[in-house]
N, C-alpha and C positions, 0 to 999 in steps of 0.2 A: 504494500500500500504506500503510494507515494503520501510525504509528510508535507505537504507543499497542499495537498488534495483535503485539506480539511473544512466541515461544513458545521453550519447551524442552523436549525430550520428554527424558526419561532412562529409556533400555528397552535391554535386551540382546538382545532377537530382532528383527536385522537386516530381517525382512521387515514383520512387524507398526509396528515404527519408522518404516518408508520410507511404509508406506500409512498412516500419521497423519499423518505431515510432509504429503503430497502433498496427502488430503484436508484439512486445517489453509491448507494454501499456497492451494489454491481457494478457501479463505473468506476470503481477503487476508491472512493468518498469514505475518509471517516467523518460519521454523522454522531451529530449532540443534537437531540431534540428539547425545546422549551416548551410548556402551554403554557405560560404567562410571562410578565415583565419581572416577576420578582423571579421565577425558575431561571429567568435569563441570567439576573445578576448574580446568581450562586453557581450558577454554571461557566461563566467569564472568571473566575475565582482560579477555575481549575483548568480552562480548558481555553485554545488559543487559535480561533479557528481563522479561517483567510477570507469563505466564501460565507455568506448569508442568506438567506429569506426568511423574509417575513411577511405575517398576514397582517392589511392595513385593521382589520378589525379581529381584538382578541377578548370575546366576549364580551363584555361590556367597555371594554379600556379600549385606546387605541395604541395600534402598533406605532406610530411614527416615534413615541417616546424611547422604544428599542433601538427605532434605527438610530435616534440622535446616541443613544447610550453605545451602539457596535461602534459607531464612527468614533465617539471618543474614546473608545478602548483601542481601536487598531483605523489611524486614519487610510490604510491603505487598503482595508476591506473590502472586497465586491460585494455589496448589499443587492439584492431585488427583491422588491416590494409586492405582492402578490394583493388583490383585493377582487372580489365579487363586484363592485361595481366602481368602473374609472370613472374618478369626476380630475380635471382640469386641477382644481384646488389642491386636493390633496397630493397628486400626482408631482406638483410642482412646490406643496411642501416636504415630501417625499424628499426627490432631487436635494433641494436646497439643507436637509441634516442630513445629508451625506448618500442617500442607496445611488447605485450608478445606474439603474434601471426600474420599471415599474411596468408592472403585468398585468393584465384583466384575468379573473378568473374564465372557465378552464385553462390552465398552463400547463403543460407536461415538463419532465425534466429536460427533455428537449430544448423546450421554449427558457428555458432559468439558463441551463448551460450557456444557450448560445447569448443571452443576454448578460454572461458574465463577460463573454468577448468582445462584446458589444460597449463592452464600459466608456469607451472616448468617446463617444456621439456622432452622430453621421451627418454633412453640412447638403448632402445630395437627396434627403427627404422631400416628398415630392410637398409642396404648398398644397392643402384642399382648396376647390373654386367654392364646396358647399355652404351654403351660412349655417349655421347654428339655430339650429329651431327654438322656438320661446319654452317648450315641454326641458329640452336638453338645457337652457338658461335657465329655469326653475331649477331643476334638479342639480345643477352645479351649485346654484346658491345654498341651496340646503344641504349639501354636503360639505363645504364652505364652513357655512356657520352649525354643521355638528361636530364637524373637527375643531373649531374653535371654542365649544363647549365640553370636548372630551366625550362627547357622543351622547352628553345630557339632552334628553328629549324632550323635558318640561322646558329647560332653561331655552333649546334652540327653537320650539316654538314660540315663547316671551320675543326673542329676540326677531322672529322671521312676522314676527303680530298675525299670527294664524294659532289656532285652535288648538291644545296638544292632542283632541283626538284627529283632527283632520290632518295634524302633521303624519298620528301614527297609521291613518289610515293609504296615506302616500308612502310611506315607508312599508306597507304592507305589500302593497304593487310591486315594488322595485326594491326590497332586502338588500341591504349593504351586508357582503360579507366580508 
């Protein structure tokens, strides 16, 4: 097992975790799995890994406080971010504490690997011509302002001045994982 080849997956759902590690472990990965930010911190203790993923949402907590935490353990880490649903905001506070890529759920190992090689960014991405639809604007905003509440649901709908059940009823639609 190359020592250069070491991973950590930080994900809350026990089965999806197990089938990374295992496929990771096949391509000669030694793998540390966390489900939470505090398993994270007690496993950095002992363990010194190169490559990352994390899920944007862990339970009720957000991941992005892992990735600021990988980055400042090993600034040379290749992080990727995995989340159920990409919104613009997060994506781009994401990037900005350190992951060098961000995924929409389904990702395969495929998909994580090649976007650890992917870590310097690419200047030949093609511009889209399409606009952004006001549904995709709604739903940016409110992803926006749950990662600025820590995924509080009361607080982000005080803030978004909508109802917290008709916030939770839009969250019901579209599941952030």
């Amino acid at each position: 097992m190359d020592d250069a080849r070491r991973l950590v997956i930080v994900e809350d759902d026990a089965t999806f975790a197990r089938t990374l590690q295992r496929s990771f472990e096949r391509r000669g990965y030694r793998v540390w799995v966390a489900h939470s930010p505090e398993e994270l911190d007690a496993l950095l203790d002992e363990a010194a890994p190169r490559f990352a993923v994390v899920d944007l949402k862990l339970g009720n907590a957000s991941g992005l406080p892992c990735v600021q935490r990988l980055h400042a353990h090993d600034p040379e880490m290749l992080i990727v971010v995995l989340t159920g649903f990409a919104s613009i905001a997060t994506a781009v506070e994401a990037i900005k504490l350190g992951a060098c890529h961000y995924l929409a759920k389904p990702s395969n190992t495929d998909d994580i690997e090649d976007a650890f090689t992917r870590a310097g960014g690419n200047t030949d991405v093609p511009i889209s011509q399409r606009t952004t639809s006001i549904k995709t604007l709604e739903w940016e905003r409110i992803n926006e302002t749950l990662v600025a509440t820590d995924f509080n649901i009361s607080e982000t709908a005080r803030r978004l001045g909508m109802h917290r059940r008709t916030l939770a009823r839009k969250l019901e639609k579209r599941p952030i994982k």
